[in-house]
RODO-961511 format. One line per 3 residues: for each residue x, y, z of C-alpha. Coordinates in steps of 0.25 Angstrom, whole numbers, plus 5000, padded with zeros to 4 digits. Example, Ala and Ser with C-alpha at 12.3 -4.5 7.8 and 13.67 -1.06 7.14 Angstrom:
# residues 2
5049:4982:5031  5055:4996:5029 $
END
This chain:
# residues 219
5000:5000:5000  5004:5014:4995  5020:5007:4993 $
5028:5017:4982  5040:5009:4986  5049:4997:4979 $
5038:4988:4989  5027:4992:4978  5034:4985:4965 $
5035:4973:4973  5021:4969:4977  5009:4966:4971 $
5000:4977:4975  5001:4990:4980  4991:4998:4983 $
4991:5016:4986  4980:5024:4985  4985:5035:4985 $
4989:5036:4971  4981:5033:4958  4990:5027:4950 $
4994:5014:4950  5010:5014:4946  5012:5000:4944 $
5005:4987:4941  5003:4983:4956  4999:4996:4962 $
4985:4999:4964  4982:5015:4966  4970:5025:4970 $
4960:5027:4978  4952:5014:4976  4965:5006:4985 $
4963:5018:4995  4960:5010:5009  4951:5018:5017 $
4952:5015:5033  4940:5008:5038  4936:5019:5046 $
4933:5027:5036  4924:5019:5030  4914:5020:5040 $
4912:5033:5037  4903:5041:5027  4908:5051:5018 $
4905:5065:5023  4891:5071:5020  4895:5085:5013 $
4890:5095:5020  4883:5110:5016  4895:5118:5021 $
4911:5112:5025  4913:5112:5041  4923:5103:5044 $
4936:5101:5038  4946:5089:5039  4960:5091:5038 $
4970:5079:5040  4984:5082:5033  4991:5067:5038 $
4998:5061:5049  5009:5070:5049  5005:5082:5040 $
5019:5087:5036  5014:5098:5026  5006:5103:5041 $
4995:5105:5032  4986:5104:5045  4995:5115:5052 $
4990:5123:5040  4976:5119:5039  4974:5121:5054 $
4981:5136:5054  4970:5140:5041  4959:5134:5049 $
4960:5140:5064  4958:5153:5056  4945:5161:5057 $
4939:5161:5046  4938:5142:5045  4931:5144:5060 $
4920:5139:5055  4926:5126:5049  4930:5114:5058 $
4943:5109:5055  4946:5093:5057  4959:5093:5058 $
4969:5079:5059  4983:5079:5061  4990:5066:5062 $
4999:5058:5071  5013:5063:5065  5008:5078:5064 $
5020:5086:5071  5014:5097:5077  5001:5091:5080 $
5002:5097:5094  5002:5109:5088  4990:5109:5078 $
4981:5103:5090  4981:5116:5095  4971:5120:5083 $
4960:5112:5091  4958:5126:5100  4953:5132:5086 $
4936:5128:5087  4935:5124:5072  4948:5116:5072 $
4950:5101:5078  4964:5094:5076  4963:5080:5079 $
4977:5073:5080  4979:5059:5075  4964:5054:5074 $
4958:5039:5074  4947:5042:5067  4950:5052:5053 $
4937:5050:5046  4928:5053:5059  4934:5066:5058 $
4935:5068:5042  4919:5065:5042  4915:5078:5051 $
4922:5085:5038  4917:5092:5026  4931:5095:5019 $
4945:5091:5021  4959:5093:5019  4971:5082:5019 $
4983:5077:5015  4984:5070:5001  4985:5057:5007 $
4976:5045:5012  4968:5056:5020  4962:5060:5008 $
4959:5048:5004  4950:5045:5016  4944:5060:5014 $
4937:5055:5002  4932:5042:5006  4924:5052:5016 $
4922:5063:5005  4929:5073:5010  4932:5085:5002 $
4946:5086:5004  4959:5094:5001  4972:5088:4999 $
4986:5091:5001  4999:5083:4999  5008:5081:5008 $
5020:5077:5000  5022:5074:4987  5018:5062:4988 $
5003:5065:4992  5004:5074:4978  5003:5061:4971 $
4989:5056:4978  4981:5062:4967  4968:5054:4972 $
4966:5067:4983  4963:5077:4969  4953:5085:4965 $
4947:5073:4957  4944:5066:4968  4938:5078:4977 $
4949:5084:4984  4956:5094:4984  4973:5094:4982 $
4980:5106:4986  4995:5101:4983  5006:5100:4991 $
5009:5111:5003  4999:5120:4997  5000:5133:5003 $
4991:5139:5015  4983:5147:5006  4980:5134:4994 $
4978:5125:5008  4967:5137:5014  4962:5141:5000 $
4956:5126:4998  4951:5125:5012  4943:5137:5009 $
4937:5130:4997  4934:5118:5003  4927:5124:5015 $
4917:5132:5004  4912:5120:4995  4900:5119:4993 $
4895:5106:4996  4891:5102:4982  4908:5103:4980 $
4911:5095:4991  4901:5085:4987  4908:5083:4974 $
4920:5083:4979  4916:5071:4989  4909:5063:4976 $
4923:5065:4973  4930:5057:4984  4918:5047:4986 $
4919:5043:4972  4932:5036:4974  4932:5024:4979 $
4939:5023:4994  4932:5017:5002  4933:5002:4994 $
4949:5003:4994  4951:4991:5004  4944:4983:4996 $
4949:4987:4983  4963:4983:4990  4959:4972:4996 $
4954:4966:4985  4966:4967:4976  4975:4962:4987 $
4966:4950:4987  4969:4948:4974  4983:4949:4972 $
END
């Protein structure tokens, strides 16, 4: 699974969703081999609601760009008081300390390496994230989502793209690019986000286990 090394030449299958391509003869790609957690299964995607309210932010474990940092200083100003801001930082999150403090603000809540991701995704209307597997568990709740990468490698997973209902900013766009779709995505009107949930919902993410399953059954 998601092997880019020599190991992948050598066996029979290998399987990484996060492309779309499949390289060689004994890669399978794309979002159909994408294995959704089993708890997130046992949610519903998100009813879309008149207005946006809450918003999911969740940039990985470690967050190295401190996209969150960014997202929290734009948020805890005045004028996003009347938006509730989800906000996730993980376990390897340097100065999680630090960003906890944003919890005094009324409209923000920081929570710090969570058990439960899409208890707390579900409560939201929009979201922004990293280009990774985080994305990919926006969708199956259909999400409407911005994207960044965090490396150059999180440039090449092209499934998280405006075809596919989301909204990629690059890699380290700039405070005003990261505040300027924000602003967007707290305006759309519900029929937009609708369409951009038919989007995500059309892919198929929620079979991947099985799809995998099946093909390692039939090596």
């Amino acid at each position: 699974f998601e092997d880019e090394g020599e190991g992948s030449y050598l066996a029979d299958l290998v399987f990484n969703a996060l492309y779309e391509e499949n390289f060689t003869s004994n890669v399978r790609a794309g979002e159909q081999y994408f294995i959704a957690s089993k708890l997130f299964l046992i949610y519903d995607p998100i009813q879309i609601r008149e207005r946006v309210r809450d918003v999911f932010v969740a940039f990985g474990a470690a967050d190295p760009q401190n996209y969150s940092d960014r997202v929290l200083r734009i948020a805890s100003r005045p004028e996003y008081q009347k938006f509730h801001f989800h906000v996730v930082i993980g376990r390897a999150k340097e100065n999680a300390e630090t960003l906890l403090r944003y919890n005094e603000a009324e409209n923000i809540e920081v929570l710090h390496n969570i058990d439960n991701m899409p208890e707390v995704m579900s409560k939201c209307d929009v979201a922004l994230t990293s280009r990774g597997r985080t994305g990919y568990e926006l969708a199956v709740l259909g999400i409407p989502s911005i994207t960044v990468a965090q490396n150059e490698r999180e440039t090449l997973h092209s499934f998280l793209s405006e075809k596919n209902g989301f909204t990629y900013l690059g890699l380290n766009p700039s405070d005003e690019a990261l505040e300027s779709a924000l602003n967007r995505y707290l305006n759309l009107s519900r029929a937009h986000r609708c369409h951009l949930q038919e989007l995500m919902l059309s892919k198929d993410l929620r079979n991947g286990r099985k799809h995998v399953v099946n093909l390692i059954d039939n090596l």
